[in-house]
N, C-alpha and C positions, 0 to 999 in steps of 0.2 A: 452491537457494532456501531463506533461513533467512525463518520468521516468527516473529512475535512476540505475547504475547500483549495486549500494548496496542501502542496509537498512539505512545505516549511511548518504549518501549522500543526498536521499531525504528525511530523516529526516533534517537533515542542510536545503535544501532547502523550504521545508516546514513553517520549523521555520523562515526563514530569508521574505516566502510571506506573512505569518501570520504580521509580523511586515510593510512590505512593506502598508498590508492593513488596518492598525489601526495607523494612522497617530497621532502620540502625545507618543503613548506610547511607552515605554522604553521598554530595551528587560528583564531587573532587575524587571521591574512593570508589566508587562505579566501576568498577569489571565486567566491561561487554565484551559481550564474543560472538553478537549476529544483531542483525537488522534487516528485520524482514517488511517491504510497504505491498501494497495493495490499490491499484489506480482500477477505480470505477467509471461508467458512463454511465448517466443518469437517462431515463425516458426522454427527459427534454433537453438533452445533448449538454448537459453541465458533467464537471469533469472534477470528481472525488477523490482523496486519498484517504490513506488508510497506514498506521506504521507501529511495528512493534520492535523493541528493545529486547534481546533475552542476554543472560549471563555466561549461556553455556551453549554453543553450535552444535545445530543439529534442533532445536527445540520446536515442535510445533504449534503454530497457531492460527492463526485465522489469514496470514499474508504468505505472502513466496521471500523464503530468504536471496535476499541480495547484495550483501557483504557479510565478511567476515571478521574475525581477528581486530587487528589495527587500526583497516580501513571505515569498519563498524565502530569504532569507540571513538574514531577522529569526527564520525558526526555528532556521536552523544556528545561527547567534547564543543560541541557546534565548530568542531572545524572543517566544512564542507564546501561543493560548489554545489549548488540546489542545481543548476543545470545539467555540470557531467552526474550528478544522479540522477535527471530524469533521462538521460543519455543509455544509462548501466540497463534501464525498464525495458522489457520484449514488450511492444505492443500486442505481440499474440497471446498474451498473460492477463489482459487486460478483458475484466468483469463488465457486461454490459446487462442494461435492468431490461428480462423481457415484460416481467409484470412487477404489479408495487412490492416492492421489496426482495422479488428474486433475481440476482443473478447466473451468468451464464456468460461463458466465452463465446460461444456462439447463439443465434435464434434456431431454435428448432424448423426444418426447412419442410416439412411434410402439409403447413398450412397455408393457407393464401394471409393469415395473419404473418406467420413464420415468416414467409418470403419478401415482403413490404419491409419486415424490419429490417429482414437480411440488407434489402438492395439500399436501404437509409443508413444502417451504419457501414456499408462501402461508400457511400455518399462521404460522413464525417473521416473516416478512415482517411 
């Protein structure tokens, strides 16, 4: 799992393994049909993304689909607003690291570790 430190970025990257993995096709001849990102909080309050390209809606991967159709090929297209997309994001979607490298939408509340982190990312929230 590679992130990124903007939206922008790993949309580019996204777009660039989509292509890596569909060998023949052009990046002009690309038939998207979803785009799915993934917004991370790191331990030390740094703010990740994450985005995958699929050809066919409905596809699963490692992110939450967030457009579709049209609206998904107008950013592989790079015709987007990077803002009304981070707009489209539920922040209650949003993966926070309770330890290196795990995620979790929530901190588990049952420990005095749990609860700290809890009441810090209401803090950044």
């Amino acid at each position: 799992m590679t992130m990124y430190a903007t939206l922008e970025e790993a949309i580019d990257a996204a777009r660039e393994e989509f292509l890596a993995n569909a060998p023949g096709v052009e990046e002009e001849e690309a038939n998207i049909q979803q785009l799915s990102i993934q917004k991370y909080v790191l331990q030390d309050g740094d703010i990740m993304w994450q985005a995958e390209f699929f050809a066919e809606e409905g596809e699963a991967g490692d992110c939450l689909p967030v457009l579709s159709g049209e609206a998904a090929q107008s950013v592989f297209d790079d015709d987007y607003d990077e803002i009304e997309l981070r707009q489209e994001w539920l922040e209650e979607n949003t993966l926070h690291e309770w330890d290196d490298g795990e995620f979790q939408l929530a901190p588990p509340l049952d420990t005095e570790e749990g609860q700290a982190a809890a009441d810090e990312w209401d803090i950044r929230d």
